[in-house]
N, C-alpha and C positions, 0 to 999 in steps of 0.2 A: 550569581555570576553566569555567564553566557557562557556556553559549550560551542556553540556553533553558530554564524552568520554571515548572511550572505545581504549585497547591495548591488542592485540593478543586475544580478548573474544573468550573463547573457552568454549562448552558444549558436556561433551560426555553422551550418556546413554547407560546402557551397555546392550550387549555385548562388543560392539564397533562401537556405533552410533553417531557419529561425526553431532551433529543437529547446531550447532554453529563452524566454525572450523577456528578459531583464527583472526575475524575481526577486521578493525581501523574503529571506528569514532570520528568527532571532530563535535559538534554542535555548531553555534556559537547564543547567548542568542538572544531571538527577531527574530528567525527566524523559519519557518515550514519546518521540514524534514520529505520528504516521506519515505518511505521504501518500496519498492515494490516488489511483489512477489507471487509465484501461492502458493496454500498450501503447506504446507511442506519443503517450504523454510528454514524454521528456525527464521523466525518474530517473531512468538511470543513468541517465545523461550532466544531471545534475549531483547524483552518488558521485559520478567519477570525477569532475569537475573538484567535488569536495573532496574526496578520495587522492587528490595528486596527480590521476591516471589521464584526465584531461585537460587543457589548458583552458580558461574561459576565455571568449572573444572580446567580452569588458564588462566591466562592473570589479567587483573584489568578495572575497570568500575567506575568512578565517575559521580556524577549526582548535580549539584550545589556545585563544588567545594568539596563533602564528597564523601569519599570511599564508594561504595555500600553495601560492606560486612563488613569492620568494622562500618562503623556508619546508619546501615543500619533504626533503630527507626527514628532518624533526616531525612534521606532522604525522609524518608515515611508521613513525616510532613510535607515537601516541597513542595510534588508534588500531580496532581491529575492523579488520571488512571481510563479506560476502558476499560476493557478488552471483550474478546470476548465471553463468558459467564459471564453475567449480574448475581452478587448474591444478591440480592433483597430480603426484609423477604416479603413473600404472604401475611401474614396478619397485612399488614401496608396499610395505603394509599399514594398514592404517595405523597402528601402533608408533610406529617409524616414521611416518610420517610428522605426527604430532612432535613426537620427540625431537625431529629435527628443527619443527618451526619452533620450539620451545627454545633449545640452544640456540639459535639464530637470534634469539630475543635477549639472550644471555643470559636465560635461567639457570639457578642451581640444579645440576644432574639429579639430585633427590626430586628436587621439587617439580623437575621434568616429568618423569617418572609416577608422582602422585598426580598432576596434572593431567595427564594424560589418562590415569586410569582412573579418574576423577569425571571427566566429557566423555568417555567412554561409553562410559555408564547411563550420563546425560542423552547422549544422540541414541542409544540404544544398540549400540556396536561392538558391545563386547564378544560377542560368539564370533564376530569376524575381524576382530584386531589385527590378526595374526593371517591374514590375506591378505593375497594382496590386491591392491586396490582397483586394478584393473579388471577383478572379478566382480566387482561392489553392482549393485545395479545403482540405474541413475537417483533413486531418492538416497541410497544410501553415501552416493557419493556427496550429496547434496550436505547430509547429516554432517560428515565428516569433515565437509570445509567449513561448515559453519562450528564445529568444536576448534577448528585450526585457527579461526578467524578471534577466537577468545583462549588460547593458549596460553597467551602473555598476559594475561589476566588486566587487558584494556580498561579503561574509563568511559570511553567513548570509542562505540561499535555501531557501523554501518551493514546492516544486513538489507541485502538488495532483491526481496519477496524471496524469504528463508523459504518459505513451508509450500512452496511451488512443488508440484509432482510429490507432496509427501502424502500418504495416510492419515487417517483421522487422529489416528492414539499416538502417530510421531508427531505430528502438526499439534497436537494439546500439548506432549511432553515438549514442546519448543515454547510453545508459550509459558508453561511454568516455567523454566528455567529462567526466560526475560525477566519475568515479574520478581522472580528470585531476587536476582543478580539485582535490579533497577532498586528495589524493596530495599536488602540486607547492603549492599554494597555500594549503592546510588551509583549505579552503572547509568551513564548516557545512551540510548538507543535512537539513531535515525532508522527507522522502518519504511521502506517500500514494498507498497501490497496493493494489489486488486482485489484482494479479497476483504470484501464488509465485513464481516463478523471480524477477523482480524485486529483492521485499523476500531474497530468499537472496543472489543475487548479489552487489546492491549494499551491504548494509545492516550496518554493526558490530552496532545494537542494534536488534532487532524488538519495539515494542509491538502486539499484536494485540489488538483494539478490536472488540467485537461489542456491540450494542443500548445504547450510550454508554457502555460501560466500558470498562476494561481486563484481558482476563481472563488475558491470560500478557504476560511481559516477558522478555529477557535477549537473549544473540548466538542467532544463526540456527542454530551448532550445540549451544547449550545448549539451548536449547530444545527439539531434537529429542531430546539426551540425559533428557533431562528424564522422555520416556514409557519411556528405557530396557527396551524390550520391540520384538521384530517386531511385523507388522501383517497378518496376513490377513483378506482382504477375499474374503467368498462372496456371487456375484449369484445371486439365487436367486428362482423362480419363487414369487411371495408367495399364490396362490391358497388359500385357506380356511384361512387360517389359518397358510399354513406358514412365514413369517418367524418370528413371535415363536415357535412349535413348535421352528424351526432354533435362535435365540438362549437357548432355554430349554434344550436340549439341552448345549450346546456352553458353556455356563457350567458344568457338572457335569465337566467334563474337567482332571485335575491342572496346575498351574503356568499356568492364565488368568486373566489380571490386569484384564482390563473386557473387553465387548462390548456393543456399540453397533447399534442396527438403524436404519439413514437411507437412502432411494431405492433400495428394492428393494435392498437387501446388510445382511449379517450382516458386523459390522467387530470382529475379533478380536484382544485384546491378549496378548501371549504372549510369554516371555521365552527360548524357544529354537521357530524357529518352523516350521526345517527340520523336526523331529520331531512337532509338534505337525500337521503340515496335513495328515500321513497319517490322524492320530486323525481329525481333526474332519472329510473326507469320509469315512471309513468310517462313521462316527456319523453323518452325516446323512443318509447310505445306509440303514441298519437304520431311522432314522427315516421314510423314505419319501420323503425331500424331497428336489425334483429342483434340480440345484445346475447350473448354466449354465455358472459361470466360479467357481475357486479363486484369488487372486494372493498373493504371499508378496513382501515390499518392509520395508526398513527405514523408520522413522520420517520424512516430512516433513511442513513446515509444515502441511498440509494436516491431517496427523492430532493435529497438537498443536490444532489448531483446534477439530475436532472431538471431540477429548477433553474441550478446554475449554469448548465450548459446545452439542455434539449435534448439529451438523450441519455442513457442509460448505461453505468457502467458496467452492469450485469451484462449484457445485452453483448458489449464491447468486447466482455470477457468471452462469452459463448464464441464469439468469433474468429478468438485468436484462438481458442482452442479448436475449430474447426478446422481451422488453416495449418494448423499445426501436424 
């Protein structure tokens, strides 16, 4: 059965900002879908659209079988979310907190109670339950919405890039918990994340979403089979010209199937690539161009990204975190 789908989802803001522009998805229940993408893709855009929080400009959106915009109360009953600003009251404790989202849901006070010291334990919050939360620093507060956001012990949980600002050993212990819950409970997960390792780990099906589309779909290792080719990558000294000189060269070399020039590298598609990386620095030798770094790597998300849209979602990410 289907958890979650969308037809033609489309979000404009105007002027004429096409942030969502007319996606399909079909979720099927018991399963974690990534969605991957740099900022600005339109992720969350399309969480909240599912989420109830936003209205779509057209198309239609069900989420457990209900329409999102006519029975949008019921779906919001249904589901748990995390979004990417954590609304949290400062002068609660996180204890209390939970508790109250718990009653809100119409838990049994017992089962409040275990519940809460239950995710507690999960997000790694126990030594500060009993703070209040306006002390929390930001991954911690982050932790905390994401236990609030599974309090009601949902089927189907939107987490909008959980593990954003967390540490290594809290961003692992987030990921067990998913795989837990998805595993023992066949909890529904929509996932949005920029980060690879992430959407590979955790995710049956990877949608990747660049400038409101969707421009590849399938599992994490279809997807890489997909470029069925190695990938070398030459950082190369780009002065007067000599990238696209290297890129122009190195396409004339037998059995190259694309190359790509993005942040100072020549990115080379090639179907046996042990053989091919002796070709293409002797060639760029004769060319004159002075090559920094060679690497030779199989297929990941990263390059199916890049394949699919010309640049780099790593890349994207260093940026927003730059700006930030």
């Amino acid at each position: 059965m289907t958890a979650i789908v969308a037809e033609q989802l489309t979000k404009r803001f105007p002027p004429a900002i096409d942030a969502v522009a007319g996606i399909d998805l079909s979720i099927a229940r018991g399963q974690v879908f990534g969605f991957l993408g740099p900022n600005g893709s339109g992720k969350t855009t399309t969480v909240r659209m599912l989420t109830t929080l936003l209205r779509p400009t057209s198309g239609r959106a069900a989420v457990d079988g209900l329409d999102v915009t006519r029975h949008s109360s019921e779906v919001r009953r249904r589901i748990g979310v995390a979004l990417q600003d954590a609304g949290l009251d400062d002068l609660q404790t996180g204890r209390e907190l939970l508790a109250l989202q718990g009653l809100l849901y119409n838990l049994d006070p017992r089962r409040v109670r275990e519940r809460a010291a239950e995710l507690l334990e999960v997000v790694d919050l126990v030594d500060a339950a009993d703070r209040w939360v306006k002390t929390y620093s930001g991954g911690m507060k982050r932790r905390l919405d994401l236990a609030a956001a599974l309090m009601h012990e949902p089927k189907i949980v939107f987490l909008d890039e959980p593990t954003t600002g967390l540490d290594p050993i809290s961003r692992e212990s987030i990921w067990r918990y998913v795989r837990e819950l998805n595993a023992n409970e066949g909890v529904t997960f929509f996932l949005t994340t920029q980060y690879l390792e992430e959407a590979d780990r955790l995710a049956d099906v990877v949608a990747i979403m660049d400038r409101g589309r969707i421009v590849a779909q399938g599992s994490p290792a279809e997807l890489k089979a997909s470029i069925a080719t190695d990938v070398i990558t030459v950082r190369i000294d780009g002065a007067g010209g000599a990238l696209e000189r290297a890129a122009g060269a190195v396409r004339r070399i037998e059995g190259i199937e694309d190359v790509r020039t993005v942040d100072g590298s020549v990115v080379i598609y090639v179907r046996d690539g042990s053989r091919a990386v002796a070709r293409v620095a002797v060639l760029l030798e004769e060319q004159s161009v002075h090559v920094d770094e060679v690497t030779l790597a199989h297929p990941t998300l990263d390059d199916v990204f890049l394949r699919s849209t010309g640049h780099h979602i790593e890349a994207d990410e260093h940026q927003a975190e730059a700006a930030s």
